[in-house]
C-alpha positions in Angstrom: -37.7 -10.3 -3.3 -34.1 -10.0 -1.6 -31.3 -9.6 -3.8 -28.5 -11.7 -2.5 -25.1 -10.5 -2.5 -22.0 -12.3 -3.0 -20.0 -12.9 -0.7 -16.4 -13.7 -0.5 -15.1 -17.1 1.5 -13.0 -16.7 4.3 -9.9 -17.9 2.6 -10.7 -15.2 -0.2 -10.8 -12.7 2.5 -7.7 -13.4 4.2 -6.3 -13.6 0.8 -7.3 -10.2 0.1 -5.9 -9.0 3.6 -2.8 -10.5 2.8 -2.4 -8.9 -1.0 -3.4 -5.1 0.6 -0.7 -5.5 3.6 2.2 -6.0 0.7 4.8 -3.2 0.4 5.4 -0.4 -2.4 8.0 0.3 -3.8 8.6 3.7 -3.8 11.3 5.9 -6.3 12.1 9.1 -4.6 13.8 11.3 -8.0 15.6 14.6 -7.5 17.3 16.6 -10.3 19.3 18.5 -7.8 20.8 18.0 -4.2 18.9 19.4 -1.1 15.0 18.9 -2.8 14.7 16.6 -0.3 14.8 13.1 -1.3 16.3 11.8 1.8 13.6 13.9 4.2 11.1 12.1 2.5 12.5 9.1 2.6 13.1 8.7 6.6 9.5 10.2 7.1 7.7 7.9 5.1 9.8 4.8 6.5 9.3 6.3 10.0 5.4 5.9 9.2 
């Protein structure tokens, strides 16, 4: 008695792929100056 599993189609798969590789936005907020907003920001774009 095997229990089959779905499984997705290629062009679901690629679909998936595709949605996962989107970018994020990202909102970097600071009440004050020198918390480092910017650091953050160059690092995480440098990634």
């Amino acid at each position: 008695m095997a229990v089959e599993q779905a499984r997705p189609s290629p062009e679901q798969f690629l679909t998936l792929i595709r949605r996962q590789e989107r970018g994020r936005l990202k909102v970097y907020l600071g009440s004050a100056a020198g918390v480092g907003k910017t650091y953050a920001m160059l690092r995480e774009g440098h990634r």
